[in-house]
C-alpha positions in Angstrom: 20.2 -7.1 60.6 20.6 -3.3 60.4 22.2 -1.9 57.4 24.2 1.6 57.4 23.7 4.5 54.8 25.9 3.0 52.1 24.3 -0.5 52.2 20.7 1.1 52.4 22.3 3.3 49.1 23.7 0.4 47.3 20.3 -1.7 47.9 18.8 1.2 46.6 20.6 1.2 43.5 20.6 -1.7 42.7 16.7 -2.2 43.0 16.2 1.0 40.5 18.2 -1.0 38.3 16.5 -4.2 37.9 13.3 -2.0 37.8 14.5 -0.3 34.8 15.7 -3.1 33.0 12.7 -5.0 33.3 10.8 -2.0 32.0 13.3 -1.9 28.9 12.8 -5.5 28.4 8.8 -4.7 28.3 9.4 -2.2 26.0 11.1 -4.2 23.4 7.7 -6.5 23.2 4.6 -6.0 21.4 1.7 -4.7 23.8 -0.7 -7.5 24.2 -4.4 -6.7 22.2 -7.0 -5.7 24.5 -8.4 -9.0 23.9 -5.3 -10.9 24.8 -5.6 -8.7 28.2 -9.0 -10.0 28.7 -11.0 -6.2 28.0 -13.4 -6.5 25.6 -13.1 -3.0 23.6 -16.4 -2.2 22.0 -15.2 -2.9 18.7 -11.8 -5.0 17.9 -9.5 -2.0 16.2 -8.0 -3.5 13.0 -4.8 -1.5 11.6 -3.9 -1.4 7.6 -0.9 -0.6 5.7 -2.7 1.4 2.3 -5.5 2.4 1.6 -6.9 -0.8 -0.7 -6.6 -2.6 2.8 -8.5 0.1 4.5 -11.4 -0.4 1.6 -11.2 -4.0 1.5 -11.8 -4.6 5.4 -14.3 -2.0 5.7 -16.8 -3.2 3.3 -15.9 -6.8 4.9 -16.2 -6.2 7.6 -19.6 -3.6 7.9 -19.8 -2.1 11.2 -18.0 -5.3 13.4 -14.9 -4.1 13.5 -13.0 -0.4 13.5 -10.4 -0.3 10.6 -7.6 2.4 11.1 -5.3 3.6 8.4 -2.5 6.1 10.2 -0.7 6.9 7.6 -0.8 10.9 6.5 -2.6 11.9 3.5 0.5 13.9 1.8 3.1 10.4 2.2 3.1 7.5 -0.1 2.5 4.7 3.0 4.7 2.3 0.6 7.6 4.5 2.1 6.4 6.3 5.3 7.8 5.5 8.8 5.7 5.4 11.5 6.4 7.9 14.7 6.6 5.3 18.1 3.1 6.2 19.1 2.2 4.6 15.7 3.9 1.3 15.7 2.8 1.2 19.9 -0.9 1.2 18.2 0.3 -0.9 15.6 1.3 -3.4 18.5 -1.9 -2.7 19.8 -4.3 -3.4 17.8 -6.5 -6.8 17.5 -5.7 -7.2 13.8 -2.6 -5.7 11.9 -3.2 -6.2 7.5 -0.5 -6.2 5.6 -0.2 -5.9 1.6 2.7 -8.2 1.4 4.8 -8.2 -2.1 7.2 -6.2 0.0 5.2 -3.5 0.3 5.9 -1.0 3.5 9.1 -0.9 4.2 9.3 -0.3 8.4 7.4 -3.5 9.5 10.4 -5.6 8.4 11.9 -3.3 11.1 9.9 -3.5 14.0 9.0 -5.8 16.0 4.8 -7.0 15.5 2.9 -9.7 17.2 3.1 -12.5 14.5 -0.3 -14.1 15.8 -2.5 -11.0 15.0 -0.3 -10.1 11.5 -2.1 -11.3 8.2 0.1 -11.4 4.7 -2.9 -10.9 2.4 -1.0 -11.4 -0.6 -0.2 -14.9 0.7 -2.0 -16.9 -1.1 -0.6 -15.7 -5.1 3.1 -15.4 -4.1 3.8 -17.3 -7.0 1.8 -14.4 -9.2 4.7 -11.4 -7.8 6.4 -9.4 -10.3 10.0 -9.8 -10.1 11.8 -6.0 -11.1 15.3 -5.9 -12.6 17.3 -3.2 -12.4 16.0 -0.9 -9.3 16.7 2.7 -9.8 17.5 4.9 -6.8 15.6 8.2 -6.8 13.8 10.4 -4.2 9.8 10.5 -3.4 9.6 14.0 -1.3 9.5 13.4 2.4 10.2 9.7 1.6 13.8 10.4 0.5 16.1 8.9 -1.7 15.0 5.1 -2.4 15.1 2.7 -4.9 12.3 0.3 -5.8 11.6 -3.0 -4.4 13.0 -6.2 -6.5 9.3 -7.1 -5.7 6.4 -5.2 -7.5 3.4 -3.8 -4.7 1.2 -2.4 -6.2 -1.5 -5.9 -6.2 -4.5 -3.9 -5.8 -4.4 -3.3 -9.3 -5.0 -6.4 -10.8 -9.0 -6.7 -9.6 -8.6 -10.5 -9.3 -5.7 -10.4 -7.0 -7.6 -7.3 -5.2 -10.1 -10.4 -4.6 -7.6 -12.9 -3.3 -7.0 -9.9 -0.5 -10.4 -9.2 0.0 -11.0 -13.1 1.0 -7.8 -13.1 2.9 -9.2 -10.4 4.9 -13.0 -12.6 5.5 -10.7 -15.4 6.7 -8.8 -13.1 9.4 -11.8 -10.9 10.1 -14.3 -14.3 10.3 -11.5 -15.8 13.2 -11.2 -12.4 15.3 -15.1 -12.5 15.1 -16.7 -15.7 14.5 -20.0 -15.1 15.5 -20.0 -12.6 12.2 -18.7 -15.2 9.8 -22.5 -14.8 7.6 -22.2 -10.9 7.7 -18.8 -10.8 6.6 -18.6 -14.0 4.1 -22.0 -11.9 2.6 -19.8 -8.2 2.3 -16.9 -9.8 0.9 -19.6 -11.9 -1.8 -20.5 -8.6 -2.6 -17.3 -6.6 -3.1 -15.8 -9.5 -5.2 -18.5 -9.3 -7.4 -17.8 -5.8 -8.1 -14.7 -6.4 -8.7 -15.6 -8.7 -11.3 -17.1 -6.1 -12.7 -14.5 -3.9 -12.7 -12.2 -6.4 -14.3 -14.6 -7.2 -16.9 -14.6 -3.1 -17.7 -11.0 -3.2 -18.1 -11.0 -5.9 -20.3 -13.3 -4.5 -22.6 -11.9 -1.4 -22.7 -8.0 -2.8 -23.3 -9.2 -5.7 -25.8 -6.7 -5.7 -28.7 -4.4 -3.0 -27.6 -1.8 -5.1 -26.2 1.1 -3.8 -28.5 0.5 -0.1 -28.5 3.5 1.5 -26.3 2.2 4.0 -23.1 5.0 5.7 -21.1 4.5 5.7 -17.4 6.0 8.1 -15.2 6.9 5.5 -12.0 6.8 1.9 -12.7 3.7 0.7 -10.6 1.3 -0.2 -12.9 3.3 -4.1 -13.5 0.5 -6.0 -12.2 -2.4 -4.0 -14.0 -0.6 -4.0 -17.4 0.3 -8.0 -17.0 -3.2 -8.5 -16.1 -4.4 -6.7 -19.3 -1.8 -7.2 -21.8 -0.3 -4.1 -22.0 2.9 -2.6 -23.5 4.5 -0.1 -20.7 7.6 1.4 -20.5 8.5 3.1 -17.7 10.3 6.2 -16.0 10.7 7.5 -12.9 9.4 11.3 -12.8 7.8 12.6 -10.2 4.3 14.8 -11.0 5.9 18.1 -9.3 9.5 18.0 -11.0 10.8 20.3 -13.2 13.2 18.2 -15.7 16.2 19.3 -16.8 17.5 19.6 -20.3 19.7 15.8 -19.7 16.0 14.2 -18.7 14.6 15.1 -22.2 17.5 14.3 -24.2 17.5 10.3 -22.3 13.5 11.0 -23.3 13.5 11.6 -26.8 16.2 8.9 -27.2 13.4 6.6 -25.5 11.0 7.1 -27.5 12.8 7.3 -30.9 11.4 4.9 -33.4 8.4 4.2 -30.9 4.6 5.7 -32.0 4.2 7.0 -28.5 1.1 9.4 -27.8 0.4 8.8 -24.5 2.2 8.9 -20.8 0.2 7.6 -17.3 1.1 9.4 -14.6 0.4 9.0 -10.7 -1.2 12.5 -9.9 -1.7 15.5 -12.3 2.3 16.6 -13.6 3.1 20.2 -13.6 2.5 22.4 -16.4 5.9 23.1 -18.0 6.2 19.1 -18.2 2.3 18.5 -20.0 3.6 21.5 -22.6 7.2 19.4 -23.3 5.6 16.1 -23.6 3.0 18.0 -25.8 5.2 19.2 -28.4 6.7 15.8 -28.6 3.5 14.5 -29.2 2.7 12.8 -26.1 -1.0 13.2 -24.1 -0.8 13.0 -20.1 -3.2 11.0 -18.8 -3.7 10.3 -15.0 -4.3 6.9 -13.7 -4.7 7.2 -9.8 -2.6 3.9 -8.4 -4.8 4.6 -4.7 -2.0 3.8 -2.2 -3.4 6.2 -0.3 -6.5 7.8 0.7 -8.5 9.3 -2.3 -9.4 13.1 -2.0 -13.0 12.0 -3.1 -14.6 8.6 -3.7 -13.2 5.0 -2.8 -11.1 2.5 -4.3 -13.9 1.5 -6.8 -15.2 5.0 -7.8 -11.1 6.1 -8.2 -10.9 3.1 -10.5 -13.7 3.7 -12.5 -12.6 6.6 -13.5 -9.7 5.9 -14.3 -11.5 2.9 -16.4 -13.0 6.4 -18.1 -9.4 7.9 -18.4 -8.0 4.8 -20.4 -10.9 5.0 -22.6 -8.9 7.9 -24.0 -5.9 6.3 -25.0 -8.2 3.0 -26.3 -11.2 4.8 -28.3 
């Protein structure tokens, strides 16, 4: 049967819109892994969320696997938000690690391919921090937030740092099982250093459980439950300049406390190290390692900071 112009037109339209609703329905689902599509890439790409992750699975993983951490050097990844061409790798990718603890925000927001996500936190849920009281400040490009009811920052406790390290053999040793000796060997080795690493801390923090140190963000909970330690703290940013309420709510803090020393995230400015000074309180830094160092790893960053401590202790 012939049809005239305006049933030809209509047709028409009405094919162009089936197309482009089907190609909206694609959109909204993960990309299948080149695996799942039946390529074999020369090397299965496994995404992180923080640095730790990106350590962790590189040293477990040796050269088997290609680990990618996308997140910018200047953003705390605990707040960043992917660009679409991100999360499309995210989707992507053989292997997606996550922190857990409630740590990065967006992936509770998009949608990820449950079969290839791995919770490495998992296994010590019943270890999290529960915070009380989350106060609603602003971390630069991040914006106005307030922290989780859920402390992250698990990489800080060594022996949780280990739990994630063999979370990430198990995932790694299904994705590539003919490696399961290589990478059961790497993560041997990397838990044993982090034994060492504990041990350090230990030694260093023996006995020093009741002396107060002020922090300047509260993500040290894990560390200073791990160690015994007394911290109190605030929520200053390195590159603020304070203003004459933020010192009085200061020195009403530490009244009637013996407190000569402050941790802070990354090196504070200098008008702040000359007010805490005259107060009688040192700076010290103690690098947290969310993201990226500028030199070293996740181990050398935490050895020195193993030396920084030794300040406040000796």
């Amino acid at each position: 049967m012939r049809m005239n112009p305006i049933q030809r037109t209509l047709g028409t339209g009405l094919l162009l819109a089936l197309l482009a609703i089907a190609g909206c329905k694609r959109s909204e689902e993960p990309s299948p892994s080149p695996s799942e599509r039946g390529v074999t890439p020369a090397k299965p790409r496994v995404f992180v969320v923080n640095y730790p992750l990106q350590y962790f699975a590189e040293r477990v993983a040796g050269d088997a696997a290609e680990i990618i951490f996308p997140t910018p050097p200047d953003e705390d990844p605990a707040y960043w938000k992917p660009d679409a061409d991100t999360i499309a790798a995210y989707q992507q990718a053989d292997l997606i690690l996550l922190n857990g603890a409630t740590y990065a925000k967006w992936v509770s927001r998009i949608t990820l391919p449950r079969s290839r996500m791995v919770d490495t936190s998992r296994d010590f849920v019943d270890q999290f921090i529960a915070i009380e009281g989350a106060v609603k400040h602003a971390h630069g490009p991040a914006g106005e937030h307030a922290h989780p009811e859920v402390a992250f920052t698990t990489w800080l406790d060594p022996t949780l740092a280990q739990s994630q390290a063999e979370a990430i053999r198990g995932a790694l040793a299904k994705l590539l099982p003919d490696h399961a000796p290589e990478l059961a060997k790497n993560c041997e080795a990397l838990t044993n250093e982090l034994t060492v690493l504990d041990t350090k801390f230990q030694e260093l923090t023996n006995d020093h459980g009741q002396q107060a140190i002020l922090t300047s963000h509260p993500v040290y909970q894990y560390f200073a439950r791990r160690y015994g330690l007394n911290l109190k703290s605030l929520h200053w940013e390195p590159d603020e300049v304070l203003d004459a309420k933020q010192w009085a709510r200061f020195d009403k803090l530490i009244e009637g406390h013996e407190v000569q020393w402050m941790l802070w995230e990354a090196p504070p400015n200098t008008e702040t190290v000359e007010q805490l000074r005259k107060r009688g309180v040192n700076c010290l830094v103690f690098y947290p390692c969310g993201n990226t160092p500028e030199d070293g790893n996740y181990l050398s960053v935490m050895r020195r900071n193993a030396e920084e401590l030794r300040r406040v202790f000796e």
